[in-house]
Legacy VTK file of the C-alpha trace (Angstrom):
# vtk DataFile Version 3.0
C-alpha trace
ASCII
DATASET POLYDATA
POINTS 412 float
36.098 139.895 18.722
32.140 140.416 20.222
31.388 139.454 23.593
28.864 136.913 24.208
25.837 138.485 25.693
24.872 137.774 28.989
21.165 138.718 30.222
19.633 138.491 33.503
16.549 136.026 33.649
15.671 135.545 37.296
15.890 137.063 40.946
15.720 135.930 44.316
16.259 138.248 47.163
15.770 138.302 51.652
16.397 141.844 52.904
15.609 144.058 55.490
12.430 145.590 53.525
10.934 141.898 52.541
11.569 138.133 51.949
11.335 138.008 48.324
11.863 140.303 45.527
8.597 141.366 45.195
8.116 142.600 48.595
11.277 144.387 48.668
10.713 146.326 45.629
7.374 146.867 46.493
8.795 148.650 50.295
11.218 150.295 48.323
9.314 152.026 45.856
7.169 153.230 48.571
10.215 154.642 50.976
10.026 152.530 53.390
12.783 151.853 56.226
14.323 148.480 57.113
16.290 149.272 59.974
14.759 148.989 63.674
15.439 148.615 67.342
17.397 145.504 68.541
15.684 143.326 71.123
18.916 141.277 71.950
19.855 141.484 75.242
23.458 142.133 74.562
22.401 145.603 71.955
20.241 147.159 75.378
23.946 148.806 76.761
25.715 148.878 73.444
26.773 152.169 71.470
24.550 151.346 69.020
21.495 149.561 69.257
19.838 149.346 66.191
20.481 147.363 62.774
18.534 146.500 59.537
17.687 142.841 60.289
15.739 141.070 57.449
11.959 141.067 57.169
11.320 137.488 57.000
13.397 134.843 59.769
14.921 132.307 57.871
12.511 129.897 60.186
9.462 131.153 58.770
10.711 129.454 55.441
13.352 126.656 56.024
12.442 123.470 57.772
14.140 123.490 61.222
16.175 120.233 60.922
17.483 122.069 57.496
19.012 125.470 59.228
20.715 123.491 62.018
23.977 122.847 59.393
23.718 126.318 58.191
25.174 129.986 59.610
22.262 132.146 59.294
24.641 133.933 55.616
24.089 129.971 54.040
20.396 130.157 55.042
19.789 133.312 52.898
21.891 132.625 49.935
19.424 129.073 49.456
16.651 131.319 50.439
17.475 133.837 47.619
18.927 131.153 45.345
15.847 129.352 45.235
13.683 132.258 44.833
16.006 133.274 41.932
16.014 129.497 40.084
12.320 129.448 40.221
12.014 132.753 38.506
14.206 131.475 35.945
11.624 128.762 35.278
13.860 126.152 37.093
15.618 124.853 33.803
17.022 122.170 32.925
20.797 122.826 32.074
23.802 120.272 31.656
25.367 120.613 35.015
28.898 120.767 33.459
27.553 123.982 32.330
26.377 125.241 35.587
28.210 127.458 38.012
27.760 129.670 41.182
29.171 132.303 42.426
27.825 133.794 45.802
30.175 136.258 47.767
30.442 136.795 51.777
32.705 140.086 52.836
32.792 137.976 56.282
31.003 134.485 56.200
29.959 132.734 58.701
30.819 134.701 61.571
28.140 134.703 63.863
28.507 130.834 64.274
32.342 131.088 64.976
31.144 133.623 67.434
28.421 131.096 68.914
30.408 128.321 68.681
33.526 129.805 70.811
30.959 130.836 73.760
30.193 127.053 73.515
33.464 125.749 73.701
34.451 128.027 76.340
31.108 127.392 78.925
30.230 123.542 78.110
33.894 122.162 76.312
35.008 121.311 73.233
33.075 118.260 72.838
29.946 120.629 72.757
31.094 122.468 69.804
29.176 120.964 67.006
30.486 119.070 63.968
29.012 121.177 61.472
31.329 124.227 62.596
33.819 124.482 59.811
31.477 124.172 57.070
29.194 126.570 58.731
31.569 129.396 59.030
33.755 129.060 55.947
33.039 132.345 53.906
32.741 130.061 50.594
29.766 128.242 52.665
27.005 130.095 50.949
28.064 129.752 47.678
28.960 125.960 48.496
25.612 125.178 49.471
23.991 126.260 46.609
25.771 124.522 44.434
25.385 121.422 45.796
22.110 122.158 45.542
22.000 122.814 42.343
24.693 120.287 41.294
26.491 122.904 39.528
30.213 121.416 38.163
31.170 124.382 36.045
33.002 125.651 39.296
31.773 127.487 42.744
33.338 130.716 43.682
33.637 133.218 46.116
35.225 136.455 45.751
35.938 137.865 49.498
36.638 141.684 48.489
34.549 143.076 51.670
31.712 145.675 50.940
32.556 144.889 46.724
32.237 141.315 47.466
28.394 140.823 45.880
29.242 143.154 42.898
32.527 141.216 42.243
30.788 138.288 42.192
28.055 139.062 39.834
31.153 140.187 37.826
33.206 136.999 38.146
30.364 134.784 36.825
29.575 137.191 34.012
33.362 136.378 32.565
32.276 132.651 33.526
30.108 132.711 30.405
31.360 135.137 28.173
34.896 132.744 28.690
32.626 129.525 27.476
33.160 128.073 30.760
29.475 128.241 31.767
26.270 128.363 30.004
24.158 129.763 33.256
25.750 130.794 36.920
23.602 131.488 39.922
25.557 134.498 41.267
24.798 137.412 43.809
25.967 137.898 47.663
25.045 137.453 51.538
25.829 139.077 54.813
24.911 137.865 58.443
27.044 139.787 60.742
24.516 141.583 63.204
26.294 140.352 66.425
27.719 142.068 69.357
31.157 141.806 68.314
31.059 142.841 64.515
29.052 145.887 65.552
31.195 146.973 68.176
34.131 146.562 65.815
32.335 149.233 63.454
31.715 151.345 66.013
34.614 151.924 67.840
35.633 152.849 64.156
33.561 155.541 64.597
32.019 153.894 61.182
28.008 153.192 62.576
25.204 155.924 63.025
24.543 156.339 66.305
20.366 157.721 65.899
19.450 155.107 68.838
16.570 157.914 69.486
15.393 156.976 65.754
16.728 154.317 63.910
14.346 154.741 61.094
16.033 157.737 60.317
19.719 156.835 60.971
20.332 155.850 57.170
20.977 159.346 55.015
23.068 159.151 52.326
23.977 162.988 51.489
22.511 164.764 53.869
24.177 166.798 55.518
24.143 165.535 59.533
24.724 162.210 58.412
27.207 160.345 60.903
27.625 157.042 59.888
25.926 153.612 58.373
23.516 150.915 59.919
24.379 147.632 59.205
22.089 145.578 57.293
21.933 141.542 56.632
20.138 139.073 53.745
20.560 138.920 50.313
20.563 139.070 46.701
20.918 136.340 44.281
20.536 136.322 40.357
20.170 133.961 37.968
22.246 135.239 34.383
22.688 133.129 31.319
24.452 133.836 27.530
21.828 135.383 25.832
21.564 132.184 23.188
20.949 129.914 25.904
17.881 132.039 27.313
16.862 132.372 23.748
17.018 128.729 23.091
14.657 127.948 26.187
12.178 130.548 26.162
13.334 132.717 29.097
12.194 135.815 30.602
14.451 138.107 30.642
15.220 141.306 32.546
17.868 143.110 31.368
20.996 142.936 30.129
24.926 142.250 32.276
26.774 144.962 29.598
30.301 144.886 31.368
32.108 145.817 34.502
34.943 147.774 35.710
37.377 146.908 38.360
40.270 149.076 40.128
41.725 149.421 43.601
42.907 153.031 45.736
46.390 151.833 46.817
45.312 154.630 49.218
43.992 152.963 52.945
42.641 150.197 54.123
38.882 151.581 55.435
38.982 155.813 54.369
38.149 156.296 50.564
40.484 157.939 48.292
39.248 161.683 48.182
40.697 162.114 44.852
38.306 159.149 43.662
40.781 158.205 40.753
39.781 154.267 41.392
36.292 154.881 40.957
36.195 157.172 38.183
38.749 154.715 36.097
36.271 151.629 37.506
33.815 153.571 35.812
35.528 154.250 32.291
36.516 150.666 32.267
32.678 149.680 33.003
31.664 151.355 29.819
34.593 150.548 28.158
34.090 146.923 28.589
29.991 147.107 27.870
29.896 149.137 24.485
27.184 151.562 26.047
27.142 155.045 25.151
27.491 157.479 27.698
23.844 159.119 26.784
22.693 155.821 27.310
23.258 155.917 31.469
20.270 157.639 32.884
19.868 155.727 36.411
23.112 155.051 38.726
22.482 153.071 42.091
25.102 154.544 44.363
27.269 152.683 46.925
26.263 155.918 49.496
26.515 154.347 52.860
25.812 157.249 54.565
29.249 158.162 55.987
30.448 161.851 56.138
33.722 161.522 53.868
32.814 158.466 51.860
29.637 159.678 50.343
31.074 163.146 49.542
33.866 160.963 47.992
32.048 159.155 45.510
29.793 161.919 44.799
33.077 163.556 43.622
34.094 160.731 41.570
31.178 159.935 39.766
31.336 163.878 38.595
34.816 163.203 37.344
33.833 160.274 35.550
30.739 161.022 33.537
31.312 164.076 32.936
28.738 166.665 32.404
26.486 163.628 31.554
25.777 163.471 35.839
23.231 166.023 35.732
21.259 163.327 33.264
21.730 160.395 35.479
19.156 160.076 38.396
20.966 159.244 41.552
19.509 156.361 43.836
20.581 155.557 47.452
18.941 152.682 48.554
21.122 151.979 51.536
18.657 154.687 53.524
15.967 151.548 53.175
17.604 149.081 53.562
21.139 149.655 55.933
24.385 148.063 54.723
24.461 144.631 53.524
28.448 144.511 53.417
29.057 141.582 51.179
25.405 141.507 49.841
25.356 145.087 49.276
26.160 144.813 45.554
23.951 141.974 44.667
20.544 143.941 45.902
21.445 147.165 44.214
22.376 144.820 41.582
18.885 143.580 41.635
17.391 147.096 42.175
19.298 148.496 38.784
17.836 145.671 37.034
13.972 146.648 38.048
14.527 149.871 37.959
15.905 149.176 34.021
13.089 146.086 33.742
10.039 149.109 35.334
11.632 152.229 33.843
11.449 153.325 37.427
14.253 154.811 39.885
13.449 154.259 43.606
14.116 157.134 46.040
16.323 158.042 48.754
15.158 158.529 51.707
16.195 160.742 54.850
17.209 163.751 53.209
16.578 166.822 55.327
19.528 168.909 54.292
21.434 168.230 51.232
24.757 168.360 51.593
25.829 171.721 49.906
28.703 169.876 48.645
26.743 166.793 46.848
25.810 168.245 43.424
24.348 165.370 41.882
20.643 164.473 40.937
19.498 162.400 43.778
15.960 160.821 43.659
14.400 162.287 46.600
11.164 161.162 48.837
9.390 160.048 45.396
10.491 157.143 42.866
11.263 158.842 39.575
9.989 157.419 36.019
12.922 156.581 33.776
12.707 157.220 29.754
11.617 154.902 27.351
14.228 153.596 24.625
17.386 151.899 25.297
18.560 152.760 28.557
21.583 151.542 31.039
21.930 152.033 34.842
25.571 151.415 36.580
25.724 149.925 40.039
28.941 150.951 41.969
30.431 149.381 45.476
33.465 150.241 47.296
34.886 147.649 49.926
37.559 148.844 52.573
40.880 147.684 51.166
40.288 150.036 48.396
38.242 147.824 46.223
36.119 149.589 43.450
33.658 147.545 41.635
31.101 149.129 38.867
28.881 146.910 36.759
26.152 148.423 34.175
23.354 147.169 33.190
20.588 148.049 29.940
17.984 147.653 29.090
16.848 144.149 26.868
15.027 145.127 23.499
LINES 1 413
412 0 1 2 3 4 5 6 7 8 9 10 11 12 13 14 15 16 17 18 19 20 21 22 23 24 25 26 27 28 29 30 31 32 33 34 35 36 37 38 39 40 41 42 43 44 45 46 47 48 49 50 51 52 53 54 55 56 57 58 59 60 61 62 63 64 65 66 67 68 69 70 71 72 73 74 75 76 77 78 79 80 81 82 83 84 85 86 87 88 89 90 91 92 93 94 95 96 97 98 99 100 101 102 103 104 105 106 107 108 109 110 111 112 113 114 115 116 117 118 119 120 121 122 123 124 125 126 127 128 129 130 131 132 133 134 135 136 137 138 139 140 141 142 143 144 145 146 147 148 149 150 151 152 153 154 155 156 157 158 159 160 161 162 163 164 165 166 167 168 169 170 171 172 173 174 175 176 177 178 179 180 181 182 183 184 185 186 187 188 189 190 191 192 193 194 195 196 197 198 199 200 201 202 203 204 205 206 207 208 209 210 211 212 213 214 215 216 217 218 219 220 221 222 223 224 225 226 227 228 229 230 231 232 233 234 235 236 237 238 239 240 241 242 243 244 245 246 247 248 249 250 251 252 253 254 255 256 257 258 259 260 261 262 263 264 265 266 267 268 269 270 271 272 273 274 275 276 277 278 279 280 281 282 283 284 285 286 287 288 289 290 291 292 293 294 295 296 297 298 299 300 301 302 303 304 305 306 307 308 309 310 311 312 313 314 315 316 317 318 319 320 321 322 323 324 325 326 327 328 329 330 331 332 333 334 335 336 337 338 339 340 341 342 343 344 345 346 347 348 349 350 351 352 353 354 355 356 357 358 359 360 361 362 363 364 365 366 367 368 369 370 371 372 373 374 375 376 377 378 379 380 381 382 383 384 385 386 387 388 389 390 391 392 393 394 395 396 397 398 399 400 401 402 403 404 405 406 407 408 409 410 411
């Protein structure tokens, strides 16, 4: 029995390199970092003091009355949403047929943060009345589909850094299941707070470059000593390929399949072995159809952690194969920091330009390859991809031992 198609026919993004998809590709062709000093007053005596917040404040777009019910992870998944619908030429859809799925690795934490300070200094009647539905982690996707009045169901896959990628996933079985027509889908992450970052570094997980933030995101190198931690974005719009036919829509590129597996191994370290992620992978292309020649760009999860980048390197060798040295390798979390939950969704969205431009972007950082990393990593310099049919896989790892790969080709 065939699949039903699914194609990708509009993007909305806020991330640390600009507040809309164009901006952000733009910065990212062009190498540029997202990631600079904090100017909180509680990040001046912290370990680390330095994070990838997003380009463009949610204020500068959203009316003020309008972010007052929303954590700051709602604000950019109707930012992004709304970018994304209008790219898809707003249609007009039976709203039995629409669905949403937006993922959060840990929702709305920052106001269950804010809100305890205020209950603990002024009471609880201070503590506002928009609380609960501010810092439940389905929030995001909630909002958006009341937005969009979307009653073919609203999800939220919570599967930490694999949460975005998941969800992209999830809604892609939405349609090819003949539950939904169209899904809004993608992932946010608001979590740059004292707490959450201390967490991460007292796991010893967070660069500590305070000297030169700019610099403290580099995937493979070899005196890389941890990740910076990102917030925004990513949202697509994706469709059955007879409904964007039917309307006249643009369309990017092609959802092919995805593969899912977990480690059994520990809850933050990475399986060395890599078994998860190199079956995640063979299920991936199992599930799409695409030949293995096909793959020619990967956008790695490479957060820029000693063992974990060394350990996917690994695994992606075991699972293609020979075929590696023909895939060009890009690391986009040395632009743009870690976006946890929205992590997958923007290197979702980067696959799909990269696939939609024939371009790869670059990593940046790289002073000394790691001796140990022996795949083809774009470097400095966005790399032109081939023309023909081409596919580019997008993997993300989540602690917990969640492995998520989707792929994505080309549309002819």
């Amino acid at each position: 029995m065939s699949k039903t198609r699914v194609v990708v026919t509009g993007l909305g993004a806020t991330t640390p390199l600009g507040g809309d998809v164009p901006s952000t590709w733009d910065a990212l062709l062009a190498g540029k970092s997202g990631v600079r000093t904090l100017t909180e007053e509680w990040a001046i005596d912290a370990s680390v003091q330095f994070a990838a917040r997003v380009a463009v404040e949610p204020s500068e777009v959203m009316e003020r009355v309008e972010m007052r019910r929303l954590d700051r992870s709602e604000q950019f998944a109707l930012i992004a949403s709304r970018e994304a619908w209008k790219d898809a030429g707003s249609p007009e859809v039976d709203k039995t047929r629409l669905g949403v799925v937006i993922a959060s690795g840990i929702g709305g934490v920052i106001t269950l943060l804010d809100q305890y300070d205020i209950l603990r200094t002024k009471g609880a009647r201070s503590v506002s009345p928009h609380t609960v539905p501010m810092l439940m982690p389905n929030g995001p996707s909630a909002n958006v589909g009341l937005e969009l009045q979307a009653k073919a169901g609203v999800h939220t896959p919570v599967s930490a850094c694999a949460s975005g990628a998941e969800a992209i996933g999830y809604a892609m079985e939405m349609i090819r299941s003949g539950r939904a027509d169209i899904v809004v889908t993608g992932g946010v992450e608001a979590a740059i707070h004292a707490l959450p970052m201390a967490g991460f570094a007292s796991m010893k997980a967070l660069s500590t470059r305070n000297d030169a933030p700019s610099k403290a995101s580099r995937p493979y190198d070899r005196d890389r000593d941890g990740f910076v931690l990102g917030e925004g974005g990513g949202v697509i719009v994706i469709e059955s390929l007879e409904h964007a036919q039917k309307r006249g829509a643009k369309i990017y590129a092609e959802l092919a399949g995805q593969g899912l597996t977990s480690d059994g191994y520990h809850i933050a370290a990475p399986d060395p072995e890599g078994s998860g992620v190199a079956r995640a992978v063979q299920f991936a292309l199992n599930d799409s159809g695409v030949d293995l020649s096909e793959i020619v760009h990967l956008n790695a999860h490479a957060t820029s952690t000693p063992a974990g980048d060394v350990a996917e390197a690994h695994a992606l060798g075991a699972a293609l194969g020979e075929h590696i040295s023909h895939v060009a390798v890009s690391a986009t979390k040395s632009m743009t920091g870690h976006l946890l939950g929205g992590a997958g969704a923007i290197e979702s969205i980067f696959c799909i330009l990269a696939l939609h431009h024939r371009m790869a972007p670059p990593t940046i950082n790289i002073e000394n390859l790691d001796e140990s990393v022996t795949i083809d990593v774009v470097r400095d310099q966005p790399r032109p991809l081939p023309a023909g049919p081409i596919a580019a896989l997008n993997d993300s790892f989540g602690f917990g031992g969640h492995n998520v790969v989707l792929i994505f080709k080309s549309y002819e």
